[in-house]
mmCIF file of the N, C-alpha and C atoms, coordinates in Angstrom:
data_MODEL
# 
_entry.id   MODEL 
# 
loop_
_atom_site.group_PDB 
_atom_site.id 
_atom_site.type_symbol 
_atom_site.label_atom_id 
_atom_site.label_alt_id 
_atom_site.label_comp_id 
_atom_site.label_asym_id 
_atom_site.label_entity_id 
_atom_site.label_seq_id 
_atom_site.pdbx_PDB_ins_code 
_atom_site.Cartn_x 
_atom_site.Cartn_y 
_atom_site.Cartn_z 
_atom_site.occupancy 
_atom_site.B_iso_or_equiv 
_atom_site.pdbx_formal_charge 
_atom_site.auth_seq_id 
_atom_site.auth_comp_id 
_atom_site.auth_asym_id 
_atom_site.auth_atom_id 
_atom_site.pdbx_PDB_model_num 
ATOM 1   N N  . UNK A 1 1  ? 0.376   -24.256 -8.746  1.00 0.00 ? 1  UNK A N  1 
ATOM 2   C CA . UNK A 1 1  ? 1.239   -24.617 -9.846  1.00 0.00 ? 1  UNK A CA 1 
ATOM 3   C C  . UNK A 1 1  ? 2.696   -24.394 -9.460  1.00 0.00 ? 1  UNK A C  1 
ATOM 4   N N  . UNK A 1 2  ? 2.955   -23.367 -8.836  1.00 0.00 ? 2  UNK A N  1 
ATOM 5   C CA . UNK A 1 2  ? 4.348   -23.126 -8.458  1.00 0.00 ? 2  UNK A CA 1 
ATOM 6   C C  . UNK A 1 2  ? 4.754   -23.895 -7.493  1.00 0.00 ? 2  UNK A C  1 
ATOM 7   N N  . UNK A 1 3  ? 3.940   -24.473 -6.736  1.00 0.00 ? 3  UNK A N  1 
ATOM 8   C CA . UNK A 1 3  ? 4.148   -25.189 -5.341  1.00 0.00 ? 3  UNK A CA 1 
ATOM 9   C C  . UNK A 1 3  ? 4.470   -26.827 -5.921  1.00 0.00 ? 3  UNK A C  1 
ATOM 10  N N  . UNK A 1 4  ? 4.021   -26.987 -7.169  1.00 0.00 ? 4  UNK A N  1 
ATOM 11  C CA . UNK A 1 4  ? 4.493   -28.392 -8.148  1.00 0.00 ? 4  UNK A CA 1 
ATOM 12  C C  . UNK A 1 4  ? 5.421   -28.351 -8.699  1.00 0.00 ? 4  UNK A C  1 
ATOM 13  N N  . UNK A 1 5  ? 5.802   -27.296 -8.650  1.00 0.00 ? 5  UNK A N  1 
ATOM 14  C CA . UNK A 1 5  ? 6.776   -27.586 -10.016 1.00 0.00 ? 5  UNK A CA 1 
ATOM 15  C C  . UNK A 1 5  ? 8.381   -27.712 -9.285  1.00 0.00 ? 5  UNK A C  1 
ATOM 16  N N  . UNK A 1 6  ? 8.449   -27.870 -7.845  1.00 0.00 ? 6  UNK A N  1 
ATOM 17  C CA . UNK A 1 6  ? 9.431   -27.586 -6.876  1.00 0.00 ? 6  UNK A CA 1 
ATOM 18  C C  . UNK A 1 6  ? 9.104   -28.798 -5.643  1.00 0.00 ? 6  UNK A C  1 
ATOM 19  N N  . UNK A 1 7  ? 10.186  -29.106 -5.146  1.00 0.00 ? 7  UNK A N  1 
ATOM 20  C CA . UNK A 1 7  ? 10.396  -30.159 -3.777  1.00 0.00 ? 7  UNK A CA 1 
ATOM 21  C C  . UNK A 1 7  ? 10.355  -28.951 -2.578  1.00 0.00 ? 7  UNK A C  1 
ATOM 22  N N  . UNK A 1 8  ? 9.913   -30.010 -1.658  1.00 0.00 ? 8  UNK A N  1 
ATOM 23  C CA . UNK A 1 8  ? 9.309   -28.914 -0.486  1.00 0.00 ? 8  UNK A CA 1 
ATOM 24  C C  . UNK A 1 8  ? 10.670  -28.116 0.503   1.00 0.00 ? 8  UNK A C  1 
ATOM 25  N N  . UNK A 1 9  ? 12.050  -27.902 -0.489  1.00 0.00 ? 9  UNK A N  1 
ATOM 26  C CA . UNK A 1 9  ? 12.681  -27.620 -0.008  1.00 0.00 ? 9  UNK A CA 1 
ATOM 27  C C  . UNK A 1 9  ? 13.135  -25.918 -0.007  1.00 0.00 ? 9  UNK A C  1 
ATOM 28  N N  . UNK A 1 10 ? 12.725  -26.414 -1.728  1.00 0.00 ? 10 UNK A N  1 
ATOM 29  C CA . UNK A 1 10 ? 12.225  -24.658 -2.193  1.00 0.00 ? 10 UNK A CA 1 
ATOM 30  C C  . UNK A 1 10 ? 11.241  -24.220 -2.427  1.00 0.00 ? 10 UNK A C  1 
ATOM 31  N N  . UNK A 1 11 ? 10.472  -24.686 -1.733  1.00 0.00 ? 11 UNK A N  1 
ATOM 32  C CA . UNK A 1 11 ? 8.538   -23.869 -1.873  1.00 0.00 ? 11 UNK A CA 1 
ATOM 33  C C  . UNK A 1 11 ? 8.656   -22.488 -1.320  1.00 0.00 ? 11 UNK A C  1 
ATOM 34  N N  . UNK A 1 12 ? 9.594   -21.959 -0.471  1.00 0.00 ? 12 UNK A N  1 
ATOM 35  C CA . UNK A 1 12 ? 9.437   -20.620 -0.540  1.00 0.00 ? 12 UNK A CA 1 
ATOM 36  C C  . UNK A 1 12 ? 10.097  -19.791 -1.557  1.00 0.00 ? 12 UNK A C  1 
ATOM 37  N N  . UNK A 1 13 ? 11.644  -20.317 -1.931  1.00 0.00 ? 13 UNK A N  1 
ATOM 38  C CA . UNK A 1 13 ? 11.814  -19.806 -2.714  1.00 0.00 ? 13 UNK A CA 1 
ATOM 39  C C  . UNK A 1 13 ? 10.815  -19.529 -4.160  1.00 0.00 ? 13 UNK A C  1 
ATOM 40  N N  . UNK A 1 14 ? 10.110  -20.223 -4.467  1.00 0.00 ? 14 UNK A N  1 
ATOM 41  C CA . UNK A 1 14 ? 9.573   -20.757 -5.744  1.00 0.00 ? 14 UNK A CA 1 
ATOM 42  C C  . UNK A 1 14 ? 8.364   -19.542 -5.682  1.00 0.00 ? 14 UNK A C  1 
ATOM 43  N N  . UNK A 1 15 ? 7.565   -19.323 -4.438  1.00 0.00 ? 15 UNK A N  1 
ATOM 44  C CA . UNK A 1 15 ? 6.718   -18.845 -4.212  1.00 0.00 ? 15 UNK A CA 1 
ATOM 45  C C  . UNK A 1 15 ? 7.075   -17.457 -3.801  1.00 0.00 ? 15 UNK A C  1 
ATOM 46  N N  . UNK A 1 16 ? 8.694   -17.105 -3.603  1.00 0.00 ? 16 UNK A N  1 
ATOM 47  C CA . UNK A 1 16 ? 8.909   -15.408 -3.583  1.00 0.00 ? 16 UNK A CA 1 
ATOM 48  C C  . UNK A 1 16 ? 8.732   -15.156 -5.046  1.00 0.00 ? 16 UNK A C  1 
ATOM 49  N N  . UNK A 1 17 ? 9.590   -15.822 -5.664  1.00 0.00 ? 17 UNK A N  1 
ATOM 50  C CA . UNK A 1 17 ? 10.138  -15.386 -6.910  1.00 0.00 ? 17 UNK A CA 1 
ATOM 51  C C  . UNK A 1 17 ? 8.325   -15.262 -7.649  1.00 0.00 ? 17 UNK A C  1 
ATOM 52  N N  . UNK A 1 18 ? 7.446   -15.861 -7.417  1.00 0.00 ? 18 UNK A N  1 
ATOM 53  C CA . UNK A 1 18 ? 6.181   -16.060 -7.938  1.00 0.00 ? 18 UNK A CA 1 
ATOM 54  C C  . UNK A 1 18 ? 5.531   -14.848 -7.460  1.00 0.00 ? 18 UNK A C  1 
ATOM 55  N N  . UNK A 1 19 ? 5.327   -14.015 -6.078  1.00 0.00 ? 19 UNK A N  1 
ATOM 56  C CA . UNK A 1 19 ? 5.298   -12.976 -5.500  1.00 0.00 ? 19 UNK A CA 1 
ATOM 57  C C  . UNK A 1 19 ? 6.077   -11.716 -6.529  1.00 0.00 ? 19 UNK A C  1 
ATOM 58  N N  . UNK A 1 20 ? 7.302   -11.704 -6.621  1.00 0.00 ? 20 UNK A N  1 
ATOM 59  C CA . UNK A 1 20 ? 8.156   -10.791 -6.896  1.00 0.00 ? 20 UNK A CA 1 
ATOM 60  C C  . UNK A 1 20 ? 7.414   -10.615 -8.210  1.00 0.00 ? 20 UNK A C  1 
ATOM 61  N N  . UNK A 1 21 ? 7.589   -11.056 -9.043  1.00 0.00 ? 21 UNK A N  1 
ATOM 62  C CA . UNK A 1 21 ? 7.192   -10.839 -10.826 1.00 0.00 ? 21 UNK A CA 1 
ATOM 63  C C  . UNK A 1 21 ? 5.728   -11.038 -10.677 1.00 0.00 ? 21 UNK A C  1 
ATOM 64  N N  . UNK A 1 22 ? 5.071   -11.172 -9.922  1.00 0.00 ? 22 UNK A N  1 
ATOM 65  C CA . UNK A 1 22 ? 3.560   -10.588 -9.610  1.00 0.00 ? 22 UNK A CA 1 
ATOM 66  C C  . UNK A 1 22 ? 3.064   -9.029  -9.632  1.00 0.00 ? 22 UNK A C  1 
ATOM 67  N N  . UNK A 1 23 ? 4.199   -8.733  -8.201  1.00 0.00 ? 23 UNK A N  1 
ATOM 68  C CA . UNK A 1 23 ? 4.014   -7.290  -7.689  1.00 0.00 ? 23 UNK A CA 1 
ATOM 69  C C  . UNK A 1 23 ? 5.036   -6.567  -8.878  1.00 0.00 ? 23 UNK A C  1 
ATOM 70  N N  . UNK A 1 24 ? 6.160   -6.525  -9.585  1.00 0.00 ? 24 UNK A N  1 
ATOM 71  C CA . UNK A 1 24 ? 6.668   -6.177  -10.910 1.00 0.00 ? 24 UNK A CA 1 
ATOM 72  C C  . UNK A 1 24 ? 5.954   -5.827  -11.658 1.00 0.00 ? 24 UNK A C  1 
ATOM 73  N N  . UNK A 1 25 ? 4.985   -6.750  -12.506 1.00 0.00 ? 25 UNK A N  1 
ATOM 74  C CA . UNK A 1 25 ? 4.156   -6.828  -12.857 1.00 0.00 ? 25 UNK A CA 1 
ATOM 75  C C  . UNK A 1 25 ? 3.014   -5.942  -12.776 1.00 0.00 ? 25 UNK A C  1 
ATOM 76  N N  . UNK A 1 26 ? 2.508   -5.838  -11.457 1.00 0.00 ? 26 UNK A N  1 
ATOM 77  C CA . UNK A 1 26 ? 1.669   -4.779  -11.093 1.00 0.00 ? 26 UNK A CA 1 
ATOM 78  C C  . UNK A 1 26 ? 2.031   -3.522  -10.811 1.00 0.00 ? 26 UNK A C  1 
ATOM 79  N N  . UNK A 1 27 ? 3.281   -3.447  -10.460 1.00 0.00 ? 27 UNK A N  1 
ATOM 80  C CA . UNK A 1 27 ? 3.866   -1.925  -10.551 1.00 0.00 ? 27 UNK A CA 1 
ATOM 81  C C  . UNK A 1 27 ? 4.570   -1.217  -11.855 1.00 0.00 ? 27 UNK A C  1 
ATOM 82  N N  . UNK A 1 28 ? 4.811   -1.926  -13.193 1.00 0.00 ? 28 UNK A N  1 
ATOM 83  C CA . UNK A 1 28 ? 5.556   -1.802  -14.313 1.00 0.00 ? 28 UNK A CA 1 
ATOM 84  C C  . UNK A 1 28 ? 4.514   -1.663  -14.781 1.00 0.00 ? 28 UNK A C  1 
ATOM 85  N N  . UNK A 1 29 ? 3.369   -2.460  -14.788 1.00 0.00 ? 29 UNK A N  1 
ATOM 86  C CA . UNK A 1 29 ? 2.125   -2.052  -16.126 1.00 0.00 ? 29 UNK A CA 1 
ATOM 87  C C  . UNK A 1 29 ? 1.810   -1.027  -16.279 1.00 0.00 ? 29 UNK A C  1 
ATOM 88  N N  . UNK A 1 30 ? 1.066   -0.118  -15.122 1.00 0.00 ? 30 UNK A N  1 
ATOM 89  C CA . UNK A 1 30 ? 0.328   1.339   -15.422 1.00 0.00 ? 30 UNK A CA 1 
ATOM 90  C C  . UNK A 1 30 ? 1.479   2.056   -15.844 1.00 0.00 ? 30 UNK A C  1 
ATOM 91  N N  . UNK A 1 31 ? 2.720   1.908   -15.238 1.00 0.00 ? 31 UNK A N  1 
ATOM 92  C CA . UNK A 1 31 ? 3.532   3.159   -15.820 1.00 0.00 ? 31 UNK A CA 1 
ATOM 93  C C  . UNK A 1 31 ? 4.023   2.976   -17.481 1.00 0.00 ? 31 UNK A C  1 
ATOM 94  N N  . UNK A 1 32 ? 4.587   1.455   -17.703 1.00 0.00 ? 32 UNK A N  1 
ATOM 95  C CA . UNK A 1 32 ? 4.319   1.177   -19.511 1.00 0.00 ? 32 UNK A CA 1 
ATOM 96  C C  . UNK A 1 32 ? 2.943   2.275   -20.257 1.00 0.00 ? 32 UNK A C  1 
ATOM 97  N N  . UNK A 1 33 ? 1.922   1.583   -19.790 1.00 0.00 ? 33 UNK A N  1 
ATOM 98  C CA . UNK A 1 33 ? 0.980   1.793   -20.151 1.00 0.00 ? 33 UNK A CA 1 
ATOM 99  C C  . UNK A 1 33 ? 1.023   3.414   -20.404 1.00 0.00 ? 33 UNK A C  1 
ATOM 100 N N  . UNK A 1 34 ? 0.986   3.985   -19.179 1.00 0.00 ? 34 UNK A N  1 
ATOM 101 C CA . UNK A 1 34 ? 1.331   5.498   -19.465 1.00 0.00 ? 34 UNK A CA 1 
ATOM 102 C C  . UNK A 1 34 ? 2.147   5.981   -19.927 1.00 0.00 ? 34 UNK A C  1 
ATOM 103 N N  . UNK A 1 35 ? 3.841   5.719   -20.616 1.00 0.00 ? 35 UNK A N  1 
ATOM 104 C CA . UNK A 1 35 ? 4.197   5.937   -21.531 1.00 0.00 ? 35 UNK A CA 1 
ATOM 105 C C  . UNK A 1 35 ? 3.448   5.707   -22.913 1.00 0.00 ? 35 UNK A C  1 
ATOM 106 N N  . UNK A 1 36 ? 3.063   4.941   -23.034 1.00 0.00 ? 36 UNK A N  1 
ATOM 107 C CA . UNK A 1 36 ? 1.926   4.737   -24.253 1.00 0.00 ? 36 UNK A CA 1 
ATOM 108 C C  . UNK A 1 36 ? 1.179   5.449   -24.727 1.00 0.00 ? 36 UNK A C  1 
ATOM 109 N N  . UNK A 1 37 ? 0.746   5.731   -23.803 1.00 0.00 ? 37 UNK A N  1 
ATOM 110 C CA . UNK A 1 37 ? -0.784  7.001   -23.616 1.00 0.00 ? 37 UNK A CA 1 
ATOM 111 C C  . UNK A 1 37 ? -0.098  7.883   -24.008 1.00 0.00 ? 37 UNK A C  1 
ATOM 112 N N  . UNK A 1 38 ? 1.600   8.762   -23.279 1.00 0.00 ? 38 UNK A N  1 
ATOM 113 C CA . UNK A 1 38 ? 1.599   9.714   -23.635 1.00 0.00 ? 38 UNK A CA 1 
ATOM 114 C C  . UNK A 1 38 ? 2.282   10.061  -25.185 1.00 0.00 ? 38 UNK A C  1 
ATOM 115 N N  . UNK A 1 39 ? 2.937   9.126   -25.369 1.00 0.00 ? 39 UNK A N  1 
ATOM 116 C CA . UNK A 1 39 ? 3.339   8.691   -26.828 1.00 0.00 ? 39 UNK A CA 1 
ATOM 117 C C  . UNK A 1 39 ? 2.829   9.168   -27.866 1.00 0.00 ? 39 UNK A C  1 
ATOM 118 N N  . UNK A 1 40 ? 1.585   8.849   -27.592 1.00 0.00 ? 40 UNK A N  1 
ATOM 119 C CA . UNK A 1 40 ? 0.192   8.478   -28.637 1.00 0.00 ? 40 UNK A CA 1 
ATOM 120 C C  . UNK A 1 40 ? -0.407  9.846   -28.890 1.00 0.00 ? 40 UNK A C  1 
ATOM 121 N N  . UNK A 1 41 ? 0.094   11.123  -27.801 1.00 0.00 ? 41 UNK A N  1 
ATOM 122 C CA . UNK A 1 41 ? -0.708  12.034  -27.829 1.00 0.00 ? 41 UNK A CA 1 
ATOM 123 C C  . UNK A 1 41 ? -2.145  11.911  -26.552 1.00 0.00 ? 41 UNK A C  1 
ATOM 124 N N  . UNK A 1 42 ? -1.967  10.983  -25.724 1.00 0.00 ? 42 UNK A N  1 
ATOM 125 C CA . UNK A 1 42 ? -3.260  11.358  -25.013 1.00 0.00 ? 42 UNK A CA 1 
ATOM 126 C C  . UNK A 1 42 ? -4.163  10.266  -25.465 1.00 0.00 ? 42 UNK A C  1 
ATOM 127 N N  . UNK A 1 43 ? -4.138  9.508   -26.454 1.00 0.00 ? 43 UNK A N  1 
ATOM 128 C CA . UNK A 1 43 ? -4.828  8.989   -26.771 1.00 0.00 ? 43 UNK A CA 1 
ATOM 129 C C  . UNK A 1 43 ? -5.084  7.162   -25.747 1.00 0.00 ? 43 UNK A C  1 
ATOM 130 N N  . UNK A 1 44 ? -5.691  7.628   -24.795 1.00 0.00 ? 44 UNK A N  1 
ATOM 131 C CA . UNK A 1 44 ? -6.371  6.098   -24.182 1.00 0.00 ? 44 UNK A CA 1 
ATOM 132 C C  . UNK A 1 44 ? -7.016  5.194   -24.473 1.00 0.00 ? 44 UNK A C  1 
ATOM 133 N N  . UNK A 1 45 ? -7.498  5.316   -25.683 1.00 0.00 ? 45 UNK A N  1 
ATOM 134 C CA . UNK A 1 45 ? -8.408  4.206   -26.591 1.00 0.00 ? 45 UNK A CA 1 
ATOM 135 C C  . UNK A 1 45 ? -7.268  3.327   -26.710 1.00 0.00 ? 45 UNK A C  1 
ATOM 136 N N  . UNK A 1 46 ? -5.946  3.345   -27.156 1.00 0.00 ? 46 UNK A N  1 
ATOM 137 C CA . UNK A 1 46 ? -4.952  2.748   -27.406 1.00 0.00 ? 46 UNK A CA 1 
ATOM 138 C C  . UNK A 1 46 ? -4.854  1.291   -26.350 1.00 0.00 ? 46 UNK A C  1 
ATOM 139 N N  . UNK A 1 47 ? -5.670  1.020   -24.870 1.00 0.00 ? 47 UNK A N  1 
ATOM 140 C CA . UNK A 1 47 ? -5.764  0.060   -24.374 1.00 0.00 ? 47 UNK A CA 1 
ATOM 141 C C  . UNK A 1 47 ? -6.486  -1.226  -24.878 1.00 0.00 ? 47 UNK A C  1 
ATOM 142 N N  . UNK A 1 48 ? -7.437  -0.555  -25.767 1.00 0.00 ? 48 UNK A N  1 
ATOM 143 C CA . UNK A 1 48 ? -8.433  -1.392  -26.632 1.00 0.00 ? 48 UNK A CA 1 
ATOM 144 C C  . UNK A 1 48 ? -7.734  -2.445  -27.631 1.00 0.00 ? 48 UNK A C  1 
ATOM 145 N N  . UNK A 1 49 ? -6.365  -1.875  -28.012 1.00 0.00 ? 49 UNK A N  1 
ATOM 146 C CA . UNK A 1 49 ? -5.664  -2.550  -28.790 1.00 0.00 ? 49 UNK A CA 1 
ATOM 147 C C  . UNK A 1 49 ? -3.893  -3.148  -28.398 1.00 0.00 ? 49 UNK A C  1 
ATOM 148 N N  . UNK A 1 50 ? -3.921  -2.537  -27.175 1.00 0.00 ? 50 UNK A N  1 
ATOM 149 C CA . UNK A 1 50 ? -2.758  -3.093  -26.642 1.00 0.00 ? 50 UNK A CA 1 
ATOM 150 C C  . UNK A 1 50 ? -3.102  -4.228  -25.893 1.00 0.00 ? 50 UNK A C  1 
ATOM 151 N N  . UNK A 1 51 ? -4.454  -4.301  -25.202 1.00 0.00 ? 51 UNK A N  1 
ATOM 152 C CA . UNK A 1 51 ? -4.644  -5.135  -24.529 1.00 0.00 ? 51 UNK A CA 1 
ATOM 153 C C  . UNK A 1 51 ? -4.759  -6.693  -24.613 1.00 0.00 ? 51 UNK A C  1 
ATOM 154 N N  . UNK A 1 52 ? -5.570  -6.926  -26.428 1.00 0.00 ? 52 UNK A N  1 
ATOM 155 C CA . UNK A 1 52 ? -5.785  -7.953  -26.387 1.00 0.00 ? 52 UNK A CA 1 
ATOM 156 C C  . UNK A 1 52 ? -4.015  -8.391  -27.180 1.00 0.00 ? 52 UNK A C  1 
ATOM 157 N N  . UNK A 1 53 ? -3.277  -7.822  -27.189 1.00 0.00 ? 53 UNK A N  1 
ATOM 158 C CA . UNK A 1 53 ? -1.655  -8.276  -27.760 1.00 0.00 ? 53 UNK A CA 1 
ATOM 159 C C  . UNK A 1 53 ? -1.087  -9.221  -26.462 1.00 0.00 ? 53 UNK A C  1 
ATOM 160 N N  . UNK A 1 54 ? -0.836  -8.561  -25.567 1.00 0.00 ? 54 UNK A N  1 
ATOM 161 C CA . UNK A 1 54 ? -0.635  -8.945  -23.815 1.00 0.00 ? 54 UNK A CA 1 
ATOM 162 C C  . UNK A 1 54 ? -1.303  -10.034 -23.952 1.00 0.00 ? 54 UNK A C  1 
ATOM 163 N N  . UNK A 1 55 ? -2.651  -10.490 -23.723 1.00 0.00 ? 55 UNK A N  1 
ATOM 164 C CA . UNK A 1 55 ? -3.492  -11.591 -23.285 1.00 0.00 ? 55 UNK A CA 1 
ATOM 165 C C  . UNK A 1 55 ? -2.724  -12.728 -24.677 1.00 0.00 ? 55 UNK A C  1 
ATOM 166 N N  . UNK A 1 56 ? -2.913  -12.453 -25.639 1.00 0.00 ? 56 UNK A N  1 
ATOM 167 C CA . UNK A 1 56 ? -2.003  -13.256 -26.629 1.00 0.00 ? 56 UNK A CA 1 
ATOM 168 C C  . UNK A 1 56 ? -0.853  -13.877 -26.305 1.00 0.00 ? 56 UNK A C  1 
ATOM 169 N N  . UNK A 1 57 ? -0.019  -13.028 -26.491 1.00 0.00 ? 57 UNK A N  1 
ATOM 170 C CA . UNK A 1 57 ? 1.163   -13.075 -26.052 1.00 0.00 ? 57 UNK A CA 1 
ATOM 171 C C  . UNK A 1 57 ? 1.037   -14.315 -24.071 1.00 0.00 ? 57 UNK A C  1 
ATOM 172 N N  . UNK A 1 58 ? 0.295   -13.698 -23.430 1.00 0.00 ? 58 UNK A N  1 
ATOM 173 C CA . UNK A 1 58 ? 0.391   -15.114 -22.188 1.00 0.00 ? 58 UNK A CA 1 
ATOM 174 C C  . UNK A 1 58 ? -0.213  -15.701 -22.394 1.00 0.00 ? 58 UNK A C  1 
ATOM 175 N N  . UNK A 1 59 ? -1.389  -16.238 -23.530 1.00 0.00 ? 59 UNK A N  1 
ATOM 176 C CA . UNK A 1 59 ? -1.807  -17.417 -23.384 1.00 0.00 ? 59 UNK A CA 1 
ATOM 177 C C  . UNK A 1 59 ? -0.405  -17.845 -24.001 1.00 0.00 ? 59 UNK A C  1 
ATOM 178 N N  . UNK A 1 60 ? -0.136  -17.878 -25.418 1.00 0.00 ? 60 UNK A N  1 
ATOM 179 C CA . UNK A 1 60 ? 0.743   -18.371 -25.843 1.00 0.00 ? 60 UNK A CA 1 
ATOM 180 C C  . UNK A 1 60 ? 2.455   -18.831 -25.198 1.00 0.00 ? 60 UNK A C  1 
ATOM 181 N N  . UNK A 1 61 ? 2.628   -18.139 -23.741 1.00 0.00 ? 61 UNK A N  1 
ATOM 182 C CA . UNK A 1 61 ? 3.248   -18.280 -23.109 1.00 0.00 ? 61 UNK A CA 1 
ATOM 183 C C  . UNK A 1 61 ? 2.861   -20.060 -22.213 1.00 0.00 ? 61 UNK A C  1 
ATOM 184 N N  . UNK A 1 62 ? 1.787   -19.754 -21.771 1.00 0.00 ? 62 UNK A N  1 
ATOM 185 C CA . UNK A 1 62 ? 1.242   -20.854 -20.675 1.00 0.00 ? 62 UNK A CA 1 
ATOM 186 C C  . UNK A 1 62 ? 1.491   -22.132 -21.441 1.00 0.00 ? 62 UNK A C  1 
ATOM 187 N N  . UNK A 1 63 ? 0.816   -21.760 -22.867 1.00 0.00 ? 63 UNK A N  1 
ATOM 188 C CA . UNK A 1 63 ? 1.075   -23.167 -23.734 1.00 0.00 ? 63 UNK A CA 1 
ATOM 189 C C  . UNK A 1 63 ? 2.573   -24.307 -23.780 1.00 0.00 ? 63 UNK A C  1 
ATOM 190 N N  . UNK A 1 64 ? 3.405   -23.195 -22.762 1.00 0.00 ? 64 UNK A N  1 
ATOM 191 C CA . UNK A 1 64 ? 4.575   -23.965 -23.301 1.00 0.00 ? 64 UNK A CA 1 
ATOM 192 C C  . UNK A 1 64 ? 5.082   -24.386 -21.728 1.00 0.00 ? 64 UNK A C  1 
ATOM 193 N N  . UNK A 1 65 ? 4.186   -24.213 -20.788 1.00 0.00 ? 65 UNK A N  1 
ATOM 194 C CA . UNK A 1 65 ? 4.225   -24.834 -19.657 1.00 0.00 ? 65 UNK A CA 1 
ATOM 195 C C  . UNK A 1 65 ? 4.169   -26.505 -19.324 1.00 0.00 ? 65 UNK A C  1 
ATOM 196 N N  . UNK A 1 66 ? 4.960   -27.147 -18.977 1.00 0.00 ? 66 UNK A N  1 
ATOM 197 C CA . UNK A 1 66 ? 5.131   -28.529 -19.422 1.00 0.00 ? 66 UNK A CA 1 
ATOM 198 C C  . UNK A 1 66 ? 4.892   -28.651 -17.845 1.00 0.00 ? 66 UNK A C  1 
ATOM 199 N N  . UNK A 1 67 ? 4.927   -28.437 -16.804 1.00 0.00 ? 67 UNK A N  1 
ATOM 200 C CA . UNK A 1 67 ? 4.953   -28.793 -15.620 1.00 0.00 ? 67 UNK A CA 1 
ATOM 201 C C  . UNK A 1 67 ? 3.895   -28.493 -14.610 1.00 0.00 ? 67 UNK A C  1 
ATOM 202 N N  . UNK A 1 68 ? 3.724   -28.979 -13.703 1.00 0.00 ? 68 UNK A N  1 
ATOM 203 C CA . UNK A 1 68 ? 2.825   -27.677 -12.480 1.00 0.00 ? 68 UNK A CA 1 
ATOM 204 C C  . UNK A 1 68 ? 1.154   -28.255 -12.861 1.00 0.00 ? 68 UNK A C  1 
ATOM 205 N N  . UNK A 1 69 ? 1.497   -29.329 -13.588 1.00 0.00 ? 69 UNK A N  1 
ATOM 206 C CA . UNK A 1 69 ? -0.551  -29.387 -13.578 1.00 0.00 ? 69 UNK A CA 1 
ATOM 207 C C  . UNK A 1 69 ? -0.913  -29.617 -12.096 1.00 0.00 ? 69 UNK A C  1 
ATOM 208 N N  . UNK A 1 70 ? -2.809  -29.479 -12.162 1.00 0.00 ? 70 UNK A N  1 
ATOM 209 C CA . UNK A 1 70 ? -2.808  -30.419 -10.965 1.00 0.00 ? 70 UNK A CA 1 
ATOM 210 C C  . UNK A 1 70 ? -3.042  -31.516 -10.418 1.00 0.00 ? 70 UNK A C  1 
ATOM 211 N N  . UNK A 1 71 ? -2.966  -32.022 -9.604  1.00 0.00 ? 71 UNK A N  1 
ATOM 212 C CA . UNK A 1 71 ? -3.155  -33.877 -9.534  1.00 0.00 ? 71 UNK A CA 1 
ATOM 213 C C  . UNK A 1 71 ? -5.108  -34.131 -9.461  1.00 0.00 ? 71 UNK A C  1 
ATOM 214 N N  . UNK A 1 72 ? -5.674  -34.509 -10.323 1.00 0.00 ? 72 UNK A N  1 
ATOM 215 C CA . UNK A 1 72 ? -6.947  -34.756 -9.628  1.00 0.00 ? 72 UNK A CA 1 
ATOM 216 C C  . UNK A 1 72 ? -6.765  -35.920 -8.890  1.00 0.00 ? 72 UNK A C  1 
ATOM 217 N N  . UNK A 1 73 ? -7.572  -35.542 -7.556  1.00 0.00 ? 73 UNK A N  1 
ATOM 218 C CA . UNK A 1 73 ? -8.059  -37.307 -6.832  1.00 0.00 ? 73 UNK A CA 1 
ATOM 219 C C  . UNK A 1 73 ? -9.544  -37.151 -6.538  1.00 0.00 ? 73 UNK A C  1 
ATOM 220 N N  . UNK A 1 74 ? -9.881  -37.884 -6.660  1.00 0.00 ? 74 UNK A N  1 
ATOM 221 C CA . UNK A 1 74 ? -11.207 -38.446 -6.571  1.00 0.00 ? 74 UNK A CA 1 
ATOM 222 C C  . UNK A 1 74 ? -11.861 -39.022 -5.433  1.00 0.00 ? 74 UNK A C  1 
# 
């Protein structure tokens, strides 16, 4: 998808920046998350209900993706 939505001039760029807010992403969550937890008192059940907000929140994101499909060929 990222590799569509760009001319093959910036496919790397397109594909750091796709990298970067990946690994962000994966390094910002647990520690959010663990502010949360400790917030709450300890309480870790609290993923049960944060979690499905997140998944919401990006589908409703994707929906507004206008670009990047993929080509079927046959």
């Amino acid at each position: 998808m990222v590799v569509d939505m760009t001319d093959n001039r910036r496919i790397g760029t397109y594909t750091g920046l796709y990298y970067l807010f990946s690994t962000l992403s994966a390094i910002l969550g647990p520690i959010l998350y663990g502010f949360v937890v400790q917030a709450s008192g300890n309480h870790y059940n609290l993923l049960m209900l944060i979690s499905p907000f997140f998944l919401l929140a990006a589908f409703l994101l994707m929906l507004a993706v206008q670009r990047g499909e993929a080509i079927v060929t046959l």
